[in-house]
C-alpha positions as CSV (number, residue, x, y, z in Angstrom):
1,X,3.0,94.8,120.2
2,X,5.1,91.3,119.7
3,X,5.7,91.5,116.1
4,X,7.6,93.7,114.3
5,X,7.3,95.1,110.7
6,X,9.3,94.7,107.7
7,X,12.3,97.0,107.6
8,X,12.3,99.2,104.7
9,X,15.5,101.0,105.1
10,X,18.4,100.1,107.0
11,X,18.7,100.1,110.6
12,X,20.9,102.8,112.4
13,X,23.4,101.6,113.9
14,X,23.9,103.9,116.7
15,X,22.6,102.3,119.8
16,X,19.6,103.7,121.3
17,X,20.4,104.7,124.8
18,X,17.9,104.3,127.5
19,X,16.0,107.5,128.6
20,X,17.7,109.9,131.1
21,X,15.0,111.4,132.4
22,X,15.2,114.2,135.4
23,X,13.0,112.8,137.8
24,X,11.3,115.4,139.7
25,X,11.7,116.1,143.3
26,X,8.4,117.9,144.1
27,X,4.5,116.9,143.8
28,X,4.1,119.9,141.7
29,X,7.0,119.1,139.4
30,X,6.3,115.8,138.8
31,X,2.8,117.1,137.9
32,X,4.2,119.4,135.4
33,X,5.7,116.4,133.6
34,X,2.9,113.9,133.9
35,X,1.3,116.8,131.9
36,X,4.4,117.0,129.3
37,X,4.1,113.4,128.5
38,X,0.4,113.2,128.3
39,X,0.4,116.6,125.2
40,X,3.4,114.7,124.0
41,X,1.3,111.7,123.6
42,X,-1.9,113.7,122.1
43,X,0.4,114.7,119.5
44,X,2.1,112.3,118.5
45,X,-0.8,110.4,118.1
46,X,-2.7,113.6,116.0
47,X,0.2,113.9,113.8
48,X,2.7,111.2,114.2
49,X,6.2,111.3,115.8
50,X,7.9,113.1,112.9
51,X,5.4,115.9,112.9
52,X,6.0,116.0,116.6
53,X,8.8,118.3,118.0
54,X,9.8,119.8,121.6
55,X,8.9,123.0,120.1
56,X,5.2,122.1,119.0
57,X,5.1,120.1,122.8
58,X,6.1,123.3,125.0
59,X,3.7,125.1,123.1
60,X,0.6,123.3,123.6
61,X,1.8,122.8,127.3
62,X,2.8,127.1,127.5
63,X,6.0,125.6,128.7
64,X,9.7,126.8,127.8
65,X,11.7,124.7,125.2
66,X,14.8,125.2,127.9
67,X,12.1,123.7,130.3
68,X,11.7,120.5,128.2
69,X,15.2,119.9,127.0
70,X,16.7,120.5,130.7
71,X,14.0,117.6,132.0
72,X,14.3,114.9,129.0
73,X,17.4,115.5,127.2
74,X,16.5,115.5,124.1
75,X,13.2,114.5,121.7
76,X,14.5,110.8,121.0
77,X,14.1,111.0,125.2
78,X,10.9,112.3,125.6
79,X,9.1,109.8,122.7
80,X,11.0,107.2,125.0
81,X,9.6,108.3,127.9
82,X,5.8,108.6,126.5
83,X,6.2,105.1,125.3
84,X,7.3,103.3,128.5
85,X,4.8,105.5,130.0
86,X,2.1,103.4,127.9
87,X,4.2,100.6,128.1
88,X,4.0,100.6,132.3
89,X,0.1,101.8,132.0
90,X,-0.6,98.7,129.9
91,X,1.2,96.4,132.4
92,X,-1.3,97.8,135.3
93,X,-4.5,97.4,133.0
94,X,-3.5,93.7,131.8
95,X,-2.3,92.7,135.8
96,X,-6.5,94.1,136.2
97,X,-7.9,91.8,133.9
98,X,-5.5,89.0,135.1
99,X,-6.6,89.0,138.3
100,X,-10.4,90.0,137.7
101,X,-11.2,87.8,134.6
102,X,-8.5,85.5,133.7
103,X,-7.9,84.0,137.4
104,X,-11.7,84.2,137.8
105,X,-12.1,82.1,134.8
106,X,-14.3,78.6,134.9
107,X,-12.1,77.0,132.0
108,X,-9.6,77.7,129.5
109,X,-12.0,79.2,127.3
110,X,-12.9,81.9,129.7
111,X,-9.2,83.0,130.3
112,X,-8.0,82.6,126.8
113,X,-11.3,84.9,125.4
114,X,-10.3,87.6,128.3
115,X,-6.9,87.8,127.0
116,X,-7.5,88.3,123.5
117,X,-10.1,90.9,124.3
118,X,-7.3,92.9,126.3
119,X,-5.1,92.8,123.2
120,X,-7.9,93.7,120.7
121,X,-9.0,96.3,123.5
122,X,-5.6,97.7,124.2
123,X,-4.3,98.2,120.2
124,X,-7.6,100.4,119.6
125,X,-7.3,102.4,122.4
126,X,-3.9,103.1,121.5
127,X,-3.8,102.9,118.0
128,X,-2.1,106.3,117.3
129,X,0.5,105.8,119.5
130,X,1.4,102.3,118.9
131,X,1.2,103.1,114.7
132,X,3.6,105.9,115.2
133,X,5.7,103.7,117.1
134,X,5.9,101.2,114.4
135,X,6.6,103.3,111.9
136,X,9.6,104.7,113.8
137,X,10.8,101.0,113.9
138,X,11.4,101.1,110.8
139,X,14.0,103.7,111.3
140,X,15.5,101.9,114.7
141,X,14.1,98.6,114.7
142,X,15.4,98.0,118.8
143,X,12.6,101.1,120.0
144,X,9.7,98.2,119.4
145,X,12.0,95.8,121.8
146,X,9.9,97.1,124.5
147,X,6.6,96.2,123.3
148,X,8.3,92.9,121.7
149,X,8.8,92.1,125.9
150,X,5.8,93.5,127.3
151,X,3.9,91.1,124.5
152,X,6.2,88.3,125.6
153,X,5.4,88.3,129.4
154,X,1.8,88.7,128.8
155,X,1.8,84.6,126.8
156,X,3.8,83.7,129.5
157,X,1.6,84.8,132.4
158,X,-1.0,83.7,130.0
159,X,0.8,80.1,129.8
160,X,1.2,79.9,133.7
161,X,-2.3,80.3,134.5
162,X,-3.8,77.8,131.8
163,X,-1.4,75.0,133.6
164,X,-4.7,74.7,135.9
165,X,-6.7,73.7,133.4
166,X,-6.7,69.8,132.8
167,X,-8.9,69.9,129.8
168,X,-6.0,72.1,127.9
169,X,-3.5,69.2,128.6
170,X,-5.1,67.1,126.5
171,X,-3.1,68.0,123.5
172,X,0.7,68.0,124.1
173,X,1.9,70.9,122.3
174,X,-0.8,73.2,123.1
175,X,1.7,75.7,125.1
176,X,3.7,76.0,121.3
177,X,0.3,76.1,120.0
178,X,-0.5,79.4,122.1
179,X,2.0,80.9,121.4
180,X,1.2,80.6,117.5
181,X,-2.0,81.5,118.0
182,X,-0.9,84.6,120.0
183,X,1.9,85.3,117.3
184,X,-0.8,85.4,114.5
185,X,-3.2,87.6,116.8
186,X,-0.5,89.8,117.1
187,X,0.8,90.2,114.0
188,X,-3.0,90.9,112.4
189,X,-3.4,93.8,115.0
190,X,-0.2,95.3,113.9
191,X,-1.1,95.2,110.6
192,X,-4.6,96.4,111.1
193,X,-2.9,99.3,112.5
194,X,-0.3,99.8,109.9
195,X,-2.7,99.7,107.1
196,X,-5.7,101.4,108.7
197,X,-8.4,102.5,107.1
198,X,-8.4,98.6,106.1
199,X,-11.3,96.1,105.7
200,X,-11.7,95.7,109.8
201,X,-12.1,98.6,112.2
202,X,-10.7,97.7,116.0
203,X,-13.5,99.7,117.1
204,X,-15.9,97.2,116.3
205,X,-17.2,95.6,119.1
206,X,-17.4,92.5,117.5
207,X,-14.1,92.1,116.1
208,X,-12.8,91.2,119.5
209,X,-15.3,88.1,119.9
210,X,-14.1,87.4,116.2
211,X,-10.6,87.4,117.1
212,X,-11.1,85.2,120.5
213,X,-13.0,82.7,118.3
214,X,-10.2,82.5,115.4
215,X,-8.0,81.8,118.4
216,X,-10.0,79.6,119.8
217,X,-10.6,76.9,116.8
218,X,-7.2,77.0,116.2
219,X,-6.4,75.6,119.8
220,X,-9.4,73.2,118.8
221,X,-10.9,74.5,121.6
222,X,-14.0,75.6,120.2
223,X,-16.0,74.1,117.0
């Protein structure tokens, strides 16, 4: 999330239109495509959104093809839809930590360490589905936008609740500084997940605290 990759080739320039998805009408219907998005997810993060078609989905779901074009559209539709899908499930999970950590925090330290461990946290639990989505930005670099905003709002929020923190004030700049520090936190996990295997597995429990600590002296908030 927050930083995108290199292009490679150039960028289409069709427009991407937003997802027209038929929202269903009935418990059991909207069932039916909570359970679409989630085998669209497991594949694409098994085999990546290329080797991912509507044909392969409505298999592993023992749905009709007809089913699945008539509710999304078409496949750049439903790869839309099982990324805003993460996109709105991330939201939920970071407003969690927000208000159970990060507001509950006794200094700057506190809130700025929970944060970082929800981005470490997040990019490994997602790492399929966030590295096939950055290898379709190369392609159509306007599909990361999403994330891009998502990332955006979170250093914001992130901003808005360090203002109560006097000790933070001390240095002038230190919102600008955040958002470097945040920038370069972001860009590593993305590249950790483009390159991967690499030197540093997410899984690690320890790369977290790592992370939060890099972070951290950087702000000159820790020694």
């Amino acid at each position: 999330m927050g930083c995108t990759p290199k292009a490679q080739k150039a960028p289409k320039t069709t427009a991407i239109k937003a997802a027209a998805v038929r929202e269903p009408a009935q418990a059991r219907s909207r069932a039916s495509m909570e359970s679409l998005l989630d085998i669209g997810r497991r594949l694409i993060e098994e085999r990546g959104i290329d080797d991912c078609s509507m044909t392969d989905v409505a298999a592993a779901a023992g749905s009709s093809i007809g089913s699945l074009y008539f509710r999304f559209g078409n496949r750049e539709r439903f790869v839309s839809e099982v990324m805003q899908r993460q996109i709105d499930a991330a939201k939920t999970d970071f407003e969690r930590v927000r208000s159970n950590q990060i507001a509950a925090a006794n200094s700057p330290t506190e809130a700025i360490l929970a944060a970082v461990k929800w981005f470490v946290g997040s990019f490994a639990q997602n790492r399929g589905l966030l590295r096939a989505q950055l290898r379709r930005t190369l392609e159509s670099p306007d599909v990361w936008r999403p994330f891009q905003d998502f990332a955006r709002h979170i250093v914001d929020t992130l901003i808005e609740d360090l203002e109560a923190y006097p000790e933070i004030q001390r240095d002038p700049e230190w919102r600008f500084h955040l958002r470097v520090a945040m920038q370069m936190l972001l860009g590593t996990l993305n590249n950790i997940l483009i390159n991967e295997p690499g030197p540093l597995d997410l899984a690690d429990p320890r790369a977290a605290e790592e992370f939060g600590l890099a972070v951290l002296r950087y702000l000159r908030l820790q020694e």
